[in-house]
N, C-alpha and C positions, 0 to 999 in steps of 0.2 A: 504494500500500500504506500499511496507516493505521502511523503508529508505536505501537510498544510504551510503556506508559504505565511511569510509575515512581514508585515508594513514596519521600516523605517523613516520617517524623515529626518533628513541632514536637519541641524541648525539652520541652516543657509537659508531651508526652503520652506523652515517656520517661518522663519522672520520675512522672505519676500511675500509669503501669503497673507500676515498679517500686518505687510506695507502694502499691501493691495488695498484689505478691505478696512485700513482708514484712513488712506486718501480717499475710496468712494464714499466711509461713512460722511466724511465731511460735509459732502453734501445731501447723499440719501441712504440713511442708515439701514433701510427693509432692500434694498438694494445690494447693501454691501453683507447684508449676515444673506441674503437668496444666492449670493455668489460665491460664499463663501461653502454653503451648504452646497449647494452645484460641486464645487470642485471636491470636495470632502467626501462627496458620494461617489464620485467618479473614483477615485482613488482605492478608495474601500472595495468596491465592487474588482478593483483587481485582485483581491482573494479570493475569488471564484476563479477570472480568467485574466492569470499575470502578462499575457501574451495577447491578450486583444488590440492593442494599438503597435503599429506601424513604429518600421523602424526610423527613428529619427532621420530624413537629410542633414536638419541643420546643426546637427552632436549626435557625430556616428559613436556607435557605442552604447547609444541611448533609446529608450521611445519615448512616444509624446505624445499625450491628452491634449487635445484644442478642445478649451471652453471658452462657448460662444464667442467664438471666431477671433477674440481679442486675447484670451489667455491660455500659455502653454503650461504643463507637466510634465517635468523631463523624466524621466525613471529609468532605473536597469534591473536586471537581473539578477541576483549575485547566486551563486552554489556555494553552501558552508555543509561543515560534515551532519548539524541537526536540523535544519530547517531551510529551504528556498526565502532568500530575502529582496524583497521589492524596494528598493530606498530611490525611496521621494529625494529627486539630488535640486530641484528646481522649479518653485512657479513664477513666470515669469510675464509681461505684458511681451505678443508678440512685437511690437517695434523695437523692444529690449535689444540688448546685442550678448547673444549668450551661448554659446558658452566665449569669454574675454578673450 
């Protein structure tokens, strides 16, 4: 039986998601927690199927979540000897330049 895979986020990709959703709160708060919860879902649901999104062009080595057309999720794969690990390396606004 294969093991169950598990979500890391980097630091990196706390913190750009929660510089996301308070510059939107700024101005529309039900805005910024709906995007918030968008991308948190998306994410999550890669414990069912860690391979559902496409290999990144723009950071080979990676895949990528686009929600709603403006934000990206970078993520990888990793193999450890106890558990398949998914780390969140990145959200990003797609005009970003990322990976530097």
């Amino acid at each position: 039986m294969a093991l169950r895979p598990r979500l890391e986020w980097s630091a990196s990709a706390r913190t750009d998601l929660l510089a996301i959703i308070a510059y939107i709160a700024d101005d529309n708060l039900q805005a910024a927690q709906d995007l918030k919860d968008e991308i948190e879902a998306k994410v999550s649901a890669l414990l069912e199927h860690p391979q559902q999104y496409a290999q990144s062009k723009r950071a080979p080595g990676y895949r990528q979540i686009t929600v709603r057309s403006h934000y990206l999720v970078f993520y990888r794969l990793l193999s450890v000897s106890t558990a398949p690990i998914i780390d969140i390396a990145a959200v990003v606004h797609a005009r970003r330049l990322w990976p530097l």
